[in-house]
C-alpha positions in Angstrom: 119.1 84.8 88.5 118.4 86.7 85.6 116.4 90.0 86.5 115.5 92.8 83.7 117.8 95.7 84.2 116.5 99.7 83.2 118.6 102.7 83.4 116.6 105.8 83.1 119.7 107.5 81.7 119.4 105.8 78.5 115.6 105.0 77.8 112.8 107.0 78.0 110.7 106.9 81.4 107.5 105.7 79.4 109.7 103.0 77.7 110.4 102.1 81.3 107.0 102.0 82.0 105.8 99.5 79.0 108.4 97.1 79.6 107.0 96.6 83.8 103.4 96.6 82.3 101.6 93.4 83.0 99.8 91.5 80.3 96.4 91.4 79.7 93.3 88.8 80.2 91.7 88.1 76.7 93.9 84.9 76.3 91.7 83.4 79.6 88.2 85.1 79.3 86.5 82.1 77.1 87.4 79.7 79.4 86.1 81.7 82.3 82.8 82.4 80.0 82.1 78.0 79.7 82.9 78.1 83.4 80.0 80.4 84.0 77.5 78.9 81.8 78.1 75.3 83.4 77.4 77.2 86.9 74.3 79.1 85.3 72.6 76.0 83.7 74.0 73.5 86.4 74.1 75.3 89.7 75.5 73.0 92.1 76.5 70.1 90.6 78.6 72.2 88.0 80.7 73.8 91.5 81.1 70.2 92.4 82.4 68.8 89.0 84.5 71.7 88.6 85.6 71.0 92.4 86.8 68.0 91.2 88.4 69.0 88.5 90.6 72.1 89.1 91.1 71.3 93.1 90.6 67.4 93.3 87.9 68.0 95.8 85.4 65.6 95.9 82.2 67.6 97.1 78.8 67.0 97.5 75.4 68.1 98.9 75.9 66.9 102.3 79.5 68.5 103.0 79.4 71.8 100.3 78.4 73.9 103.5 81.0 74.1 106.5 79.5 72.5 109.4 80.0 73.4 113.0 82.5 70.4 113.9 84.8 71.2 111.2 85.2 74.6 112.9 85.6 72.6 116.2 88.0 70.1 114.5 90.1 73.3 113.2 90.5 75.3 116.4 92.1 71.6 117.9 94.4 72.0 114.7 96.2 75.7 115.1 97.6 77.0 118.2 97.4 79.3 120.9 100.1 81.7 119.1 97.5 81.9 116.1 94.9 82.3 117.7 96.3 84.9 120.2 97.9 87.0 117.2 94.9 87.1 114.6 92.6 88.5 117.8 95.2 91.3 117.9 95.0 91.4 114.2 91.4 91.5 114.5 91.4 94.3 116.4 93.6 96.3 115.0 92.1 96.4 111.6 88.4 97.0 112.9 89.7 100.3 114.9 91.2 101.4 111.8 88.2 100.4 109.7 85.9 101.5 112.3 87.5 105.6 111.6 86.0 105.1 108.4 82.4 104.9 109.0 80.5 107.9 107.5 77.0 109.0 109.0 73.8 109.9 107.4 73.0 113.6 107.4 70.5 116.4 106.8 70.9 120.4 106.5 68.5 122.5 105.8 68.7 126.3 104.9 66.3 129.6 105.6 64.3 129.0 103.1 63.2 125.3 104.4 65.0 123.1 101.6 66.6 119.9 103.3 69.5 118.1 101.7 71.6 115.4 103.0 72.5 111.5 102.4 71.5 108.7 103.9 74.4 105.7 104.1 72.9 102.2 104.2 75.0 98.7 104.6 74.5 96.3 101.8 72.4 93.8 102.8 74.3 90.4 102.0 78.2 90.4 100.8 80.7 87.2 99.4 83.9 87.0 100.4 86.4 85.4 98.5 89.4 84.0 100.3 92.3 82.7 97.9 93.3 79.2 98.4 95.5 76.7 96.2 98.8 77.1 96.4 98.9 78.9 99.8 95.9 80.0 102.3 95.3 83.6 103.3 93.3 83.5 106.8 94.4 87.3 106.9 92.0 87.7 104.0 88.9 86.8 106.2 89.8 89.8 108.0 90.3 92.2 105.1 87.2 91.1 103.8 84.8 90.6 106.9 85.7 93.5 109.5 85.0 96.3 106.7 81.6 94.5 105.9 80.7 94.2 109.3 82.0 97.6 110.7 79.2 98.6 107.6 76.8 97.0 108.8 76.3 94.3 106.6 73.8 91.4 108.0 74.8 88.5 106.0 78.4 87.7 105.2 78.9 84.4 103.2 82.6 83.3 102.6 83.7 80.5 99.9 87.3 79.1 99.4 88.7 76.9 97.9 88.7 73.2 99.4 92.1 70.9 100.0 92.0 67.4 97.9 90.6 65.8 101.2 87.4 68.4 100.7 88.2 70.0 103.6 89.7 73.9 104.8 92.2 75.3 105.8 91.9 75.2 109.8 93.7 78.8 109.4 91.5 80.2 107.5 88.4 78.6 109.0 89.7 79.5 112.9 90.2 83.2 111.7 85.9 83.1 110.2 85.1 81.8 113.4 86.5 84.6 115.5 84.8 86.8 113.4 81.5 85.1 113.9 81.2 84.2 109.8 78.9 81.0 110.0 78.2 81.0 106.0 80.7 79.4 104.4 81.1 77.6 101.3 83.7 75.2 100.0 84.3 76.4 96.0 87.0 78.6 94.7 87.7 80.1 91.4 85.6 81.3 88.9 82.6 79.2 89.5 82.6 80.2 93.0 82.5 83.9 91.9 79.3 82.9 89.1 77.6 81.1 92.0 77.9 84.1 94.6 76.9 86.3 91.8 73.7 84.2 90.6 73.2 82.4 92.9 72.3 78.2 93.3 69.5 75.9 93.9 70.7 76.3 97.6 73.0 79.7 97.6 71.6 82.7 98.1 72.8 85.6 95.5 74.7 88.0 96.9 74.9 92.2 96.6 79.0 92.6 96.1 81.5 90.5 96.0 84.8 90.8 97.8 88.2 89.6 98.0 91.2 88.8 95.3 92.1 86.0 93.4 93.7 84.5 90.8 93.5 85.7 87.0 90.3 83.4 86.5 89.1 84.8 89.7 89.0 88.3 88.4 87.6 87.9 85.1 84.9 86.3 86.8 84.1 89.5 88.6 84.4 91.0 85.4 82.3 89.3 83.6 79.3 89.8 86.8 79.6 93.4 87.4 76.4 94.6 87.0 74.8 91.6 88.3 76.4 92.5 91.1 78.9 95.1 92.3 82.5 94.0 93.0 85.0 95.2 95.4 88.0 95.8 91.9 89.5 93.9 90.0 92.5 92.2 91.5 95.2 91.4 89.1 98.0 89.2 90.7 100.4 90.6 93.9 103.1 93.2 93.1 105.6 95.9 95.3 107.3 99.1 94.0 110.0 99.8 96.4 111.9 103.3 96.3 115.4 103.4 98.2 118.3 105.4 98.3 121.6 104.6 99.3 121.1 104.9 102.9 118.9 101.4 102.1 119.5 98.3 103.8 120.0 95.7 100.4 118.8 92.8 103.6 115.7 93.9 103.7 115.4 95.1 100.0 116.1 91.8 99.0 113.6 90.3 101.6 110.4 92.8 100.9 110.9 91.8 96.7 110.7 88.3 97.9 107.7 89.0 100.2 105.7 89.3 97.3 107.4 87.4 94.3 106.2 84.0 96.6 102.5 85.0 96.0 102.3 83.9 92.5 104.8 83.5 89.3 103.1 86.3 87.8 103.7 88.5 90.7 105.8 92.0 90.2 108.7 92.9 92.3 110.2 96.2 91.2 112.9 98.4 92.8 114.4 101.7 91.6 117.0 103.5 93.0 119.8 106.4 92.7 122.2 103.9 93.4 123.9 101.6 91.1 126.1 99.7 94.0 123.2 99.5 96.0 121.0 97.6 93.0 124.2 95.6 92.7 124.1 94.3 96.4 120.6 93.3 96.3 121.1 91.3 93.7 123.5 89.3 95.5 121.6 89.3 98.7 118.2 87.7 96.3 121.1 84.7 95.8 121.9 84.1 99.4 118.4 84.6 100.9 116.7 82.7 98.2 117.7 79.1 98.8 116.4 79.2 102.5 112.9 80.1 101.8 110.2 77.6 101.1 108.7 79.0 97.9 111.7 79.8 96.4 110.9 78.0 93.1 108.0 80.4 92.2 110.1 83.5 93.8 112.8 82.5 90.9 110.0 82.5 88.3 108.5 85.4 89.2 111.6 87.6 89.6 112.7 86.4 86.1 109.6 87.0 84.3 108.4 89.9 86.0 111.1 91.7 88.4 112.8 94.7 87.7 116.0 97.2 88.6 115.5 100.7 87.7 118.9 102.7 87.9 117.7 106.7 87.9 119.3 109.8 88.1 117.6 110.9 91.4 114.6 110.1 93.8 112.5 112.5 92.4 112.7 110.5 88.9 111.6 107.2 90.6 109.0 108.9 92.1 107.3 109.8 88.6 108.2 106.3 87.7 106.2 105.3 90.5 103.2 107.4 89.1 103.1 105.9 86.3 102.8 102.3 87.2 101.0 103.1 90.3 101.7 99.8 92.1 99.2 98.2 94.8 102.6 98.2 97.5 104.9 101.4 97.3 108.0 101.4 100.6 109.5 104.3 100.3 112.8 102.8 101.7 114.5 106.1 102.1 116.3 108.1 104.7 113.8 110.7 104.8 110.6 109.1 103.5 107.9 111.7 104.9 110.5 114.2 102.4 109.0 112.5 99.3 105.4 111.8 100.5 103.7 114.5 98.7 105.5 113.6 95.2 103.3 110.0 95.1 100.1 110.2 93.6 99.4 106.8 92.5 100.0 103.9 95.3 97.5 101.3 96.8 99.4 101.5 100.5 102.6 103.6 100.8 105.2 101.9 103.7 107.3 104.6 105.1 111.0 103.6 106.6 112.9 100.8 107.1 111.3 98.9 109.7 107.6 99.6 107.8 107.9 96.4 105.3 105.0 95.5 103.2 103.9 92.1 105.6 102.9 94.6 108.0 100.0 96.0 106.6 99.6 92.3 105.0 98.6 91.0 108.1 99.0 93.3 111.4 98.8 96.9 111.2 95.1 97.6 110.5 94.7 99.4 106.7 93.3 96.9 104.5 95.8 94.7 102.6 93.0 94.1 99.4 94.6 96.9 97.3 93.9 98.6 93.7 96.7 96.4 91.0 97.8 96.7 87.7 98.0 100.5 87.6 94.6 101.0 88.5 95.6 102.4 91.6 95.7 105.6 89.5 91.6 106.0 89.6 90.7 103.2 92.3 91.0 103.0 96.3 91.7 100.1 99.1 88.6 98.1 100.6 87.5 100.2 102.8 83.9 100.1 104.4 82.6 102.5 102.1 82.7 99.4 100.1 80.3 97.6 101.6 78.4 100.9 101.8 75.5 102.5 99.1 74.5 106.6 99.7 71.0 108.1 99.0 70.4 111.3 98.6 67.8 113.4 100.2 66.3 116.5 98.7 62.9 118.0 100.6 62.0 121.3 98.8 59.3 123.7 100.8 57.1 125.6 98.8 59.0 129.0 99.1 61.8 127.3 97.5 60.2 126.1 94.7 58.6 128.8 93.6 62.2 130.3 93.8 63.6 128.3 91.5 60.7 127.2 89.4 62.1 129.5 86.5 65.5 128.8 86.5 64.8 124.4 86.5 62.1 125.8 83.7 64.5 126.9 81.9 67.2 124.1 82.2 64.3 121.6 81.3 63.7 123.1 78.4 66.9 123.6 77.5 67.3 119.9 77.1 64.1 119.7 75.4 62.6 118.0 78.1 59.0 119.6 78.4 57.6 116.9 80.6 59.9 117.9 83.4 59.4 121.4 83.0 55.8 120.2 83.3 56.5 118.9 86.1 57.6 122.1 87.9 55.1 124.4 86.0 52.0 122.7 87.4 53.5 123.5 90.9 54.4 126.7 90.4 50.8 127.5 89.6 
């Protein structure tokens, strides 16, 4: 296996940087622009051709809309170990969602001016929950518990259907114990164009949630503004950090963990230590040929892996910075020691025994996380998400007469007279 080798000894750190940086989307956005003018001037026939087409679903009126015997039949089709770990799951990410919830407030000061903000959920969300080459139940939590902790009313999820127009029990079991009854077979970009503008029979939504693939996410590109969108989800990557202390096991395992996502997916690790980038390489060999998706994991490590050899920890750390990856493990003997030094990660895993599947599925932050470097400027889901803030302002008549001058004066600073009008009249 051919991975790309760096040496921060020998090329510049932003050099580095560039040759890790993903590509761009312009080479996909006019397909994803026909696909939303077929869903804008065809509504639901258009999902259902394109059904066809890109998943070999044949869907129609009568079964575009889960009903509740498919539920039934998918509970009969997982079992009890499932269904007994995603309740766990379940509640361990809505008690750490639940720490998130901000309440409206008010203060008001001597002179009787009141100022606060009032938080209100969104009143109807989408969720999108990747399908196609491999199901993510663990999604539907990600995407429903924030929404819900919110406040939220209406929840409607879509994913993509199997070739037999069906869902994957998983997937449908884990909506069920969350109590989300709206759910709609479509995936890709039309389903994003449909939740955005909404069909003869699908009601537009306020946000959309959830990542998918590259046609996914220029979808939600191209409707922000219609509607608000949770970020814009570029495909799966992990940063790891270790020192020589690291195990190259699980080193090898964790790249792994996320090179099986998707052949464009990004598995990076930098280290101090030359032997240790050396051993992992051999382990990827030996642990590759016993894992399922190993043909992607191949592709993706070639096209889009990396070793970085530095000169110390603190040097990966600015590496880190600067591509500011959605998974960071700080696989280090004393990771709380470098804590302080990241700025830019989506979720930071701490230790050894914190590997990225852990917040994937289990631990309770939210596994939809900022990629492609935008973790520099953009956060997790969180339920602020599903969350909008208006403020309050109540002025007395003391107060304004207090300030009348000085918001005079800045009006007409800006030239605006009206709204020093505005103030003026009352004043008198």
């Amino acid at each position: 296996m051919k991975i790309k080798q760096l040496d921060s000894s020998s090329e510049d750190i932003k050099a580095i940087f560039s040759a890790v940086s993903n590509a761009g989307m312009k080479d996909y956005e006019a397909t994803v622009a026909e696909i939303g003018r077929q869903v804008k001037e065809r509504g639901n026939q258009a999902i259902f051709d394109l059904n066809l087409e890109f998943d070999g679903a044949s869907i129609k009126q009568d079964n575009f809309m889960i009903r509740e015997e498919e539920i039934d039949e998918a509970y009969r089709n997982v079992d009890e170990e499932y269904i007994n770990a995603i309740r766990i799951a379940i509640d361990n990410v809505r008690i750490f969602h639940a720490k998130q919830l901000r309440n409206s407030w008010m203060e008001p000061d001597e002179n009787g001016t009141i100022l606060g903000q009032l938080f209100r959920p969104l009143e109807r969300v989408g969720i999108y929950v990747p399908g196609g080459t491999a199901a993510y139940p663990s999604s539907v939590l990600m995407n429903a518990i924030p929404a819900q902790v919110a406040g939220v009313k209406e929840i409607v999820m879509v994913s993509p259907p199997d070739k037999n127009g069906g869902m994957n029990p998983y997937t449908l079991v884990a909506a069920a114990e969350l109590g989300v009854k709206e759910i709609y077979k479509m995936g890709g970009a039309q389903a994003v164009f449909a939740l955005a503008w909404g069909t003869e029979t699908l009601k537009k939504v306020d946000l959309i949630s959830g990542p998918g693939n590259i046609y996914v996410t220029i979808a939600k590109k191209m409707v922000y503004g219609d509607v608000n969108i949770d970020m814009l989800a570029g495909p799966s990557e992990i940063l790891i950090i270790a020192d020589s202390k690291a195990d190259p096991v699980f080193l090898a395992a964790d790249m792994m963990s996320q090179a099986e996502h998707d052949v464009l997916a990004r598995s990076i690790l930098i280290s101090d230590d030359a032997n240790l980038i050396t051993k992992v390489e051999q382990e990827l060999e030996q642990q590759l040929e016993k894992l399922t998706r190993k043909e992607i994991i191949r592709k993706s490590l070639e096209a889009h892996g990396a070793f970085i050899l530095v000169r110390d920890i603190d040097e990966a750390c600015e590496i880190a910075n600067l591509i500011a990856p959605e998974h960071l493990e700080l696989m280090l003997e004393h990771p709380f020691d470098y804590i302080s030094r990241i700025h830019n990660a989506g979720a930071i895993f701490m230790g050894k025994y914190s590997p990225e599947p852990v917040g994937d599925y289990y631990a309770g932050p939210n596994h939809i996380l900022p990629t492609g470097g935008t973790a520099r400027f953009y956060s997790p889901v969180t339920v602020d998400t599903f969350m909008k803030a208006s403020s309050i302002i109540h002025y007395s008549e003391q107060a304004l007469k207090e300030d009348a001058d000085k918001i005079i004066k800045l009006a007409t600073v800006e030239g605006l007279t009206a709204h020093a009008n505005s103030i003026r009249v009352r004043k008198k």
